[in-house]
MIDOSE-1310 file (N, C-alpha, C; in nm, 2 decimals, decimal comma, always signed):
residues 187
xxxx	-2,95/-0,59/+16,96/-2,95/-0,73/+17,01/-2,97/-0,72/+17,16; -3,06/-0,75/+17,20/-3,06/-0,78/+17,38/-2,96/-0,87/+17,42; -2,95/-0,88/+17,57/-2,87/-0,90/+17,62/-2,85/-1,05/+17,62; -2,95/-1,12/+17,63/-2,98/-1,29/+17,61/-2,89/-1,29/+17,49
xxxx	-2,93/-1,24/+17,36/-2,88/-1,28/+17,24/-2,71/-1,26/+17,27; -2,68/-1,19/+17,33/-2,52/-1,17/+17,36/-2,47/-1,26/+17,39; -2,55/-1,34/+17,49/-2,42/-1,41/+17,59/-2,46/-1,55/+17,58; -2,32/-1,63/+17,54/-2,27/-1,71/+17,50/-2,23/-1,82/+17,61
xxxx	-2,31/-1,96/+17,65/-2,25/-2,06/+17,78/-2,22/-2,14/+17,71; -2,09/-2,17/+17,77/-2,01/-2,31/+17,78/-2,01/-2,41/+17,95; -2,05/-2,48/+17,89/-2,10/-2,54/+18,05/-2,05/-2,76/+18,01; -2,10/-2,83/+18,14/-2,06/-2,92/+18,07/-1,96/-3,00/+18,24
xxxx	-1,90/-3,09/+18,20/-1,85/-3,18/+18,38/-1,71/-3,11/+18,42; -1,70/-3,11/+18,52/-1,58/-3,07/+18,51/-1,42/-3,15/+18,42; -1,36/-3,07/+18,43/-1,24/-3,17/+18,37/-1,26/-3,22/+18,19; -1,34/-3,13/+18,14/-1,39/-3,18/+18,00/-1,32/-3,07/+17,90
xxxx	-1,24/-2,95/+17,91/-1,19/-2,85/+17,87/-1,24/-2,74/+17,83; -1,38/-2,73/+17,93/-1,44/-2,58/+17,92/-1,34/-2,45/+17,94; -1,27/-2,46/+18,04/-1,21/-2,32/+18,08/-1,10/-2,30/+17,98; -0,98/-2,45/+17,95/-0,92/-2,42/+17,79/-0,99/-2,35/+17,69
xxxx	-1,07/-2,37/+17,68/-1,14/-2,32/+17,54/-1,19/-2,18/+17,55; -1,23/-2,15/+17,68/-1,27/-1,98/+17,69/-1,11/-1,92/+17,68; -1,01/-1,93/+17,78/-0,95/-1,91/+17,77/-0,86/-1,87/+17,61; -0,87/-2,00/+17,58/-0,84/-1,97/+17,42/-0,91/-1,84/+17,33
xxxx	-1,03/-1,85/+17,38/-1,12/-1,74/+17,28/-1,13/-1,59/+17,33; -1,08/-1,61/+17,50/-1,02/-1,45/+17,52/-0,89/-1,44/+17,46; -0,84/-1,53/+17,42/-0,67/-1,45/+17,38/-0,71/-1,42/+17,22; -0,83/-1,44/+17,19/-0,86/-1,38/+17,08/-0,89/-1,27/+17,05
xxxx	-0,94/-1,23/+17,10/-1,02/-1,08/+17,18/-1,18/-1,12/+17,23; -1,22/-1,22/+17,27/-1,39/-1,26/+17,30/-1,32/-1,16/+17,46; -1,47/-1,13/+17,52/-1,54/-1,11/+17,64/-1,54/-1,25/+17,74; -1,50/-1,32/+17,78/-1,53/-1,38/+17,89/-1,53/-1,38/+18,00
xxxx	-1,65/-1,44/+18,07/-1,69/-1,43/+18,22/-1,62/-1,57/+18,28; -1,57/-1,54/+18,37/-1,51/-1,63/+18,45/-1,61/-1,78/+18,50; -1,60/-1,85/+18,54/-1,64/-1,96/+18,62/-1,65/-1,93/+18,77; -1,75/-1,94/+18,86/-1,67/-1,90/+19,01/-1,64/-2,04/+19,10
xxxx	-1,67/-2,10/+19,05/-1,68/-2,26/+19,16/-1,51/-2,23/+19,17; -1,43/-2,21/+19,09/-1,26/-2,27/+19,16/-1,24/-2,17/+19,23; -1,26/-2,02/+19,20/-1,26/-1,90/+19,27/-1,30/-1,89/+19,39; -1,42/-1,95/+19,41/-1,49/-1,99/+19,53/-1,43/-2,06/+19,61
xxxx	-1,35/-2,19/+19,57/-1,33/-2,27/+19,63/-1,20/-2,23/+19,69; -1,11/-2,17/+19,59/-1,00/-2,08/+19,65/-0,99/-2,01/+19,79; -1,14/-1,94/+19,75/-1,14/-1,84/+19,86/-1,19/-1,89/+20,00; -1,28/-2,00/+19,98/-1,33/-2,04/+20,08/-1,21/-2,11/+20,17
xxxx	-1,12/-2,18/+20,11/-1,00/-2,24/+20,16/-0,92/-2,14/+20,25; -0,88/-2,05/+20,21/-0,80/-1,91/+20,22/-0,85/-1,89/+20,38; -0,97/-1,86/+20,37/-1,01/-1,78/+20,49/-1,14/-1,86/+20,58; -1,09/-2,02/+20,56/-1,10/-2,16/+20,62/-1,26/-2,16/+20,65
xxxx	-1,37/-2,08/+20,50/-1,46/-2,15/+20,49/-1,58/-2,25/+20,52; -1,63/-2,27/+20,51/-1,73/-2,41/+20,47/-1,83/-2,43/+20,35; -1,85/-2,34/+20,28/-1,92/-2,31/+20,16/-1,82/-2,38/+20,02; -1,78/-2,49/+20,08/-1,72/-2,59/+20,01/-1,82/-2,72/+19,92
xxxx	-1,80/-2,74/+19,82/-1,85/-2,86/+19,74/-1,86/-2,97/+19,89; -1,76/-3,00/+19,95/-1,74/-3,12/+19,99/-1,77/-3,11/+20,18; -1,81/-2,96/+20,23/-1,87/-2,95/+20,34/-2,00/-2,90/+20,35; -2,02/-2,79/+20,25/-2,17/-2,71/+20,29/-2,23/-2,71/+20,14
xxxx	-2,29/-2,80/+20,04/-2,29/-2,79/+19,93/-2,45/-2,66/+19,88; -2,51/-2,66/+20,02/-2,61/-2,56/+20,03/-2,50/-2,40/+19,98; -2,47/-2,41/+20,09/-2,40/-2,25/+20,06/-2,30/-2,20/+19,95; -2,25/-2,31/+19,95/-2,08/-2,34/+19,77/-2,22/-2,29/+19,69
xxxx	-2,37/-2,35/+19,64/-2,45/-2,33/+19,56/-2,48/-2,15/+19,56; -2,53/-2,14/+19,71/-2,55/-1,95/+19,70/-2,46/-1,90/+19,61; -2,33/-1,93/+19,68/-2,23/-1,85/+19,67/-2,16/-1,85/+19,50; -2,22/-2,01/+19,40/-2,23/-1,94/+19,28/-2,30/-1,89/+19,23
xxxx	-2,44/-1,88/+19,26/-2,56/-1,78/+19,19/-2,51/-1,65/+19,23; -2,48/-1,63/+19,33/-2,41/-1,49/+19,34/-2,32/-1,46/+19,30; -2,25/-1,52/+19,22/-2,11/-1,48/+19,13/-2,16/-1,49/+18,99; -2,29/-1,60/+18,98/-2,31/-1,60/+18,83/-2,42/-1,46/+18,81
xxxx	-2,48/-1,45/+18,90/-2,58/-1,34/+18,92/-2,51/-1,17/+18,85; -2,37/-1,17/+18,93/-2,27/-1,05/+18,89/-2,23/-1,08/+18,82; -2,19/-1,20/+18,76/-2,13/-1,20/+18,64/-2,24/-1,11/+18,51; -2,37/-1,19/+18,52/-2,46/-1,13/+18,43/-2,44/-1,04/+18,40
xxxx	-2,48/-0,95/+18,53/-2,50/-0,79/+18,52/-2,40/-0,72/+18,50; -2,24/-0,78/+18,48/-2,13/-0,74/+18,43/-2,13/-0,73/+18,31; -2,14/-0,80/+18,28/-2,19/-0,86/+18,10/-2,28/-0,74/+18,02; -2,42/-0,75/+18,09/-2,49/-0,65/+18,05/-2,44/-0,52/+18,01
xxxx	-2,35/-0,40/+18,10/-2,29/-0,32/+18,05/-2,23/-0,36/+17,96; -2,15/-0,46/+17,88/-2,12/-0,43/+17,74/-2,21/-0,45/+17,63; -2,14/-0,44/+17,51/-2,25/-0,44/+17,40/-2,23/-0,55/+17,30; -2,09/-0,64/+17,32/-2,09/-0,72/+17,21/-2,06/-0,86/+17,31
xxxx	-2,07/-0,95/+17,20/-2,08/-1,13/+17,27/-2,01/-1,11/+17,41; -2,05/-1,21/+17,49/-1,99/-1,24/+17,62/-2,00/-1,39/+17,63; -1,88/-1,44/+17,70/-1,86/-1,64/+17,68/-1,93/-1,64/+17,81; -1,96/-1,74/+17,92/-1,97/-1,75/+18,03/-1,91/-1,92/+18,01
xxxx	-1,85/-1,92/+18,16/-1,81/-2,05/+18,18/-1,92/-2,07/+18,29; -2,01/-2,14/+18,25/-2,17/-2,18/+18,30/-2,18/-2,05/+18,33; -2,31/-2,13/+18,36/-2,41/-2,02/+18,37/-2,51/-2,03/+18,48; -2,64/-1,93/+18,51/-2,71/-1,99/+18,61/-2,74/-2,10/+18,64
xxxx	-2,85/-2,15/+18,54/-2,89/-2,28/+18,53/-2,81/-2,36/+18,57; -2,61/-2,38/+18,56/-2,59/-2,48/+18,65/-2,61/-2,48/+18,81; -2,58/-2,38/+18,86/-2,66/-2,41/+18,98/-2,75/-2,51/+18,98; -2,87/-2,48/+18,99/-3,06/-2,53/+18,91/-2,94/-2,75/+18,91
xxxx	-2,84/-2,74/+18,81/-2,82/-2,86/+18,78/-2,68/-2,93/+18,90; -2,60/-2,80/+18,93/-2,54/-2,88/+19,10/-2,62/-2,87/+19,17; -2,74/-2,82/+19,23/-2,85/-2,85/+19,35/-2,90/-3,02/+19,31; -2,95/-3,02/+19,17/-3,00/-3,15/+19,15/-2,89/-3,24/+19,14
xxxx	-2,78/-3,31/+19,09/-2,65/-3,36/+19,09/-2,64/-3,39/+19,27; -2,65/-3,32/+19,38/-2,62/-3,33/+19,47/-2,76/-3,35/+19,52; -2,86/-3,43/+19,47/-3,00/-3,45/+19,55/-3,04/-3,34/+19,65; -3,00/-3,23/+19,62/-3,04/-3,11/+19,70/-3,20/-3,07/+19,63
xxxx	-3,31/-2,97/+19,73/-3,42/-2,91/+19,66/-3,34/-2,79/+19,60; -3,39/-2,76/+19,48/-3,38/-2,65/+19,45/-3,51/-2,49/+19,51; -3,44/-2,42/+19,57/-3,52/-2,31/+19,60/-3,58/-2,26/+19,48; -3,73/-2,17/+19,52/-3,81/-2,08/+19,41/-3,70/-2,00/+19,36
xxxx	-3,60/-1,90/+19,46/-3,54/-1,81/+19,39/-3,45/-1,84/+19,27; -3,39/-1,97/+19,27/-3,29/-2,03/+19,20/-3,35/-2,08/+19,09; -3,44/-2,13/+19,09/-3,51/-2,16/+18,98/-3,59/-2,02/+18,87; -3,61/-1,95/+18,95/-3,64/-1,81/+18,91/-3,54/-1,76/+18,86
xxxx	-3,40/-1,73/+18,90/-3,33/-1,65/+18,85/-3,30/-1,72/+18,76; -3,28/-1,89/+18,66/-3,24/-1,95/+18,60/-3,37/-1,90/+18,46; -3,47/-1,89/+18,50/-3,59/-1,88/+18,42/-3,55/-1,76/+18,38; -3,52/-1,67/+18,48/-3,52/-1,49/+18,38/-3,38/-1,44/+18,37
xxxx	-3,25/-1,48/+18,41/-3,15/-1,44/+18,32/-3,09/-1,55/+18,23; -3,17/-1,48/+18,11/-3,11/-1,64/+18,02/-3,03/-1,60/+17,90; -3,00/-1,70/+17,88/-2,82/-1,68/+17,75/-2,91/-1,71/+17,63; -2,82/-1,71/+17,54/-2,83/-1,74/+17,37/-2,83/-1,91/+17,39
xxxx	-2,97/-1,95/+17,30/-2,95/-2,08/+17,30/-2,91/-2,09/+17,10; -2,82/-2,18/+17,11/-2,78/-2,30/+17,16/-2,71/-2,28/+17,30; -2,67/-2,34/+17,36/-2,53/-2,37/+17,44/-2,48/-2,49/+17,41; -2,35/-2,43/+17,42/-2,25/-2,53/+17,42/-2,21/-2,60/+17,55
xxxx	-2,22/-2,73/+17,51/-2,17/-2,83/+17,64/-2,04/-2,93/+17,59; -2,02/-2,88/+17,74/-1,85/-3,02/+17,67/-1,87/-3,16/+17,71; -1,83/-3,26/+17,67/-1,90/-3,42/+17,69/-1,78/-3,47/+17,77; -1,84/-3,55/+17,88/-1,71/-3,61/+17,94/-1,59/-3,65/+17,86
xxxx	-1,45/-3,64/+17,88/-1,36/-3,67/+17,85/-1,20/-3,76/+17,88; -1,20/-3,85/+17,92/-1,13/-3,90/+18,00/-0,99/-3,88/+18,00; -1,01/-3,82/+17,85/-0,84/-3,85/+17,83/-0,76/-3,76/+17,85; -0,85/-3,66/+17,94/-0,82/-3,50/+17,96/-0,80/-3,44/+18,11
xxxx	-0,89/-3,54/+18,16/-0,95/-3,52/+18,28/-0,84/-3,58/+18,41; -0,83/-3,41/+18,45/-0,72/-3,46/+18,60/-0,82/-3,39/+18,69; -0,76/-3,47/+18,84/-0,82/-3,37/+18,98/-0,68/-3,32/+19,01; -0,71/-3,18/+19,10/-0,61/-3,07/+19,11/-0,65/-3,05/+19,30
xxxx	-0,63/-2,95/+19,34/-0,66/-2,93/+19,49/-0,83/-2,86/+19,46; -0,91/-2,80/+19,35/-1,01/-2,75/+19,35/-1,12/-2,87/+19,30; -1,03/-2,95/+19,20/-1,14/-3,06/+19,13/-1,08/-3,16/+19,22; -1,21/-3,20/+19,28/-1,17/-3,37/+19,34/-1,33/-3,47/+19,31
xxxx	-1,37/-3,42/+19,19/-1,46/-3,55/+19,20/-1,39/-3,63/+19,09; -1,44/-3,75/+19,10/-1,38/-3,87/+18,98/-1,43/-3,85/+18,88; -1,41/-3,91/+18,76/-1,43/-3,91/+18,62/-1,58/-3,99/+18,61; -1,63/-4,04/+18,74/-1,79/-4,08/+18,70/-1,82/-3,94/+18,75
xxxx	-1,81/-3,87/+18,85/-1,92/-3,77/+18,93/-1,92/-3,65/+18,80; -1,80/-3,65/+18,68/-1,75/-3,53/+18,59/-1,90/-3,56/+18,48; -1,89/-3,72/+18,51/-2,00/-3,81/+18,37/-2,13/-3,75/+18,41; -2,17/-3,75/+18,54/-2,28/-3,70/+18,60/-2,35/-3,57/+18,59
xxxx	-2,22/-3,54/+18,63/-2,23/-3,36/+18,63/-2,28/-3,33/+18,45; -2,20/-3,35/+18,39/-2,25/-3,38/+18,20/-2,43/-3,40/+18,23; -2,42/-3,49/+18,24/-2,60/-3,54/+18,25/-2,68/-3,46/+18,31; -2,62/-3,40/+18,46/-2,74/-3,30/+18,52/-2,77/-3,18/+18,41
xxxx	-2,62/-3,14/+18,35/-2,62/-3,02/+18,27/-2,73/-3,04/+18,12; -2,72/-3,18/+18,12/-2,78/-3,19/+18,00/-2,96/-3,17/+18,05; -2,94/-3,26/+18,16/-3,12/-3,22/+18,19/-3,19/-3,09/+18,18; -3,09/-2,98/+18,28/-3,12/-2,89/+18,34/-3,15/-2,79/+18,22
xxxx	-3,09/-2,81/+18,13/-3,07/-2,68/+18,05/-3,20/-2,72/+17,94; -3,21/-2,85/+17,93/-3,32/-2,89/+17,83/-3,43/-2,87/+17,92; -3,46/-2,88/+18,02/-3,56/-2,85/+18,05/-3,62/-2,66/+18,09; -3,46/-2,63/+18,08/-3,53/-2,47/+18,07/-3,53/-2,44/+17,93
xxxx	-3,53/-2,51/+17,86/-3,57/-2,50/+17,72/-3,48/-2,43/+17,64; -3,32/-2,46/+17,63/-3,20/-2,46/+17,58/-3,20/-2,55/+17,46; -3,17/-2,55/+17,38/-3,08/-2,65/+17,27/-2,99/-2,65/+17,32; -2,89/-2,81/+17,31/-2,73/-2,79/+17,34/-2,69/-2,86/+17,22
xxxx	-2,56/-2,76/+17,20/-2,46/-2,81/+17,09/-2,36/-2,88/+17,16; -2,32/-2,99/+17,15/-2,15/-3,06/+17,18/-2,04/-3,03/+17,12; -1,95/-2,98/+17,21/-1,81/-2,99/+17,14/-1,78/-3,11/+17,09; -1,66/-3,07/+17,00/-1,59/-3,16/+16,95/-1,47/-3,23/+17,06
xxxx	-1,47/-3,39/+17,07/-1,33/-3,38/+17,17/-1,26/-3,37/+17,02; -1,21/-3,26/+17,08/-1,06/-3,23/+16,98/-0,98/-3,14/+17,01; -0,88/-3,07/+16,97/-0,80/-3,00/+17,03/-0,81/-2,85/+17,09; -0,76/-2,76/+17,14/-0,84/-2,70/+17,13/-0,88/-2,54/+17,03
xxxx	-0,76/-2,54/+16,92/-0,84/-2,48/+16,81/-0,88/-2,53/+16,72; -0,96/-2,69/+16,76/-1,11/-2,68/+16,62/-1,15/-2,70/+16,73; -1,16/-2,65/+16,85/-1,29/-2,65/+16,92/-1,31/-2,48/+16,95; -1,19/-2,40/+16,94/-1,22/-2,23/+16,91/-1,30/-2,23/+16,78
xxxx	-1,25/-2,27/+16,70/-1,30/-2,29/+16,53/-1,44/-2,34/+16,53; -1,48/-2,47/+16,58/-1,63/-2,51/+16,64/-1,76/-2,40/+16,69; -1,67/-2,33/+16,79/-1,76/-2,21/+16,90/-1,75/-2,16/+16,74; -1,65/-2,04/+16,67/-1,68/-1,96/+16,62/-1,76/-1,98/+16,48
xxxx	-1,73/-2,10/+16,47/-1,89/-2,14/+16,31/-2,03/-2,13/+16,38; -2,02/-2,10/+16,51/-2,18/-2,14/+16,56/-2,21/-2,04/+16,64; -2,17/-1,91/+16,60/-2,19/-1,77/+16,66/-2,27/-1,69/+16,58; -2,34/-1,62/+16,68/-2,42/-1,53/+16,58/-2,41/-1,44/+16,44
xxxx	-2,48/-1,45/+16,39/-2,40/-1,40/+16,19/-2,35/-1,24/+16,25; -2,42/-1,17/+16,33/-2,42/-1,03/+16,32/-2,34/-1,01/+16,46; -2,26/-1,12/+16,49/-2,12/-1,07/+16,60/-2,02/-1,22/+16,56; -1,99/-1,24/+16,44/-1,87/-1,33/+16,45/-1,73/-1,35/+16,52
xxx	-1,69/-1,21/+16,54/-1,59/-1,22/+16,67/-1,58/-1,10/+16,73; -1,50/-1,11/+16,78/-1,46/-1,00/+16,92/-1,54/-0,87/+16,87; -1,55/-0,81/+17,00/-1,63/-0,68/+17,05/-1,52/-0,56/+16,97
C-alpha cells in the first residue's frame, strides 16, 4: 500500500472536535500526526513571534506547510495507517479563508503529497465550540473555515465524508467503519 493509501485526514473548522477524536483513536493504538497551528501558535507566543494567525497570516501559513510537510515525511517511515489533524491542503484553504494568493509552491506541495480520499471533515458545531488563548476566531469564522475546507479539498479532487455530531466514540466507531478493509486498526 503506498503511502497516500496510508494516511488518513481529519480536517474541518476549528472548535468542531477534530483533535478529540484523534486523540481518542491514538489511545487506541492509531498513529497520529499532530496539528501544528496550536503548536505554532504556542511557540510563536513563547519567543514573542509574529507568524501569528492574527499578525503575519503570510508566515503562520509557511510555518504550517512546514510542519505539515514533516509531518508527511514522518509518516512515510512507518508502514501502517497514519491520522493527520489536516493536512496540506488546509494551508491551500487558510491562504484562501484569509483572501491571501496562494503561492505555486503551496499549491504544488498540496497536488503531490496527498492522503487517502475520503477525508473526513468535521461540520461546524456550536454546541462544542469554545475559544481558548490559541482559538480566538468566533463560531462564524469556525463556519468559514468548514467551507474553505470543503472547497479546497474538492477541488483537489478529495471526496469528503462528515462526521457524525455525536459523541465522541461513535464518532471513533464512524472513522473506524470507513477505514481501509486491509488496515482496520492499529499498526
Amino acid at each position: 500500500m503506498k503511502a497516500a493509501d496510508r494516511f488518513i485526514v481529519i480536517t474541518g473548522g476549528p472548535g468542531s472536535g477534530k483533535s478529540t477524536l484523534i486523540d481518542a483513536l491514538r489511545a487506541e493504538g492509531f498513529t497520529a500526526m499532530p496539528e501544528g497551528g496550536r503548536v505554532i501558535i504556542q511557540q510563536q507566543v513563547v519567543i514573542g513571534g509574529t507568524a501569528l494567525p492574527w499578525a503575519d497570516r503570510r508566515a503562520f501559513a509557511d510555518l504550517m506547510l512546514s510542519w505539515d510537510l514533516r509531518s508527511y515525511q514522518e509518516a512515510e517511515a512507518g508502514t501502517g495507517l497514519a491520522l493527520f489533524d489536516r493536512g496540506v491542503p488546509d494551508v491551500v484553504g487558510y491562504l484562501d479563508l484569509c483572501g491571501l494568493p496562494v503561492p505555486p509552491h503551496v499549491l504544488r506541495a498540496a497536488e503531490h503529497y496527498r492522503y487517502r480520499s475520503p477525508v473526513f471533515i468535521a461540520p461546524p458545531w456550536p454546541e462544542i465550540f469554545t475559544r481558548d488563548t490559541e482559538r480566538k476566531q468566533s463560531p462564524a469564522e469556525a463556519e468559514a473555515t468548514y467551507r474553505a475546507m470543503v472547497g479546497t479539498y474538492s477541488r483537489l479532487g478529495y471526496e469528503l465524508l462528515e462526521l457524525p455530531r455525536a459523541p465522541v466514540t461513535e464518532r471513533v466507531a464512524f472513522v473506524k467503519a470507513h477505514l481501509p478493509r486491509d488496515h482496520e486498526g492499529p499498526e
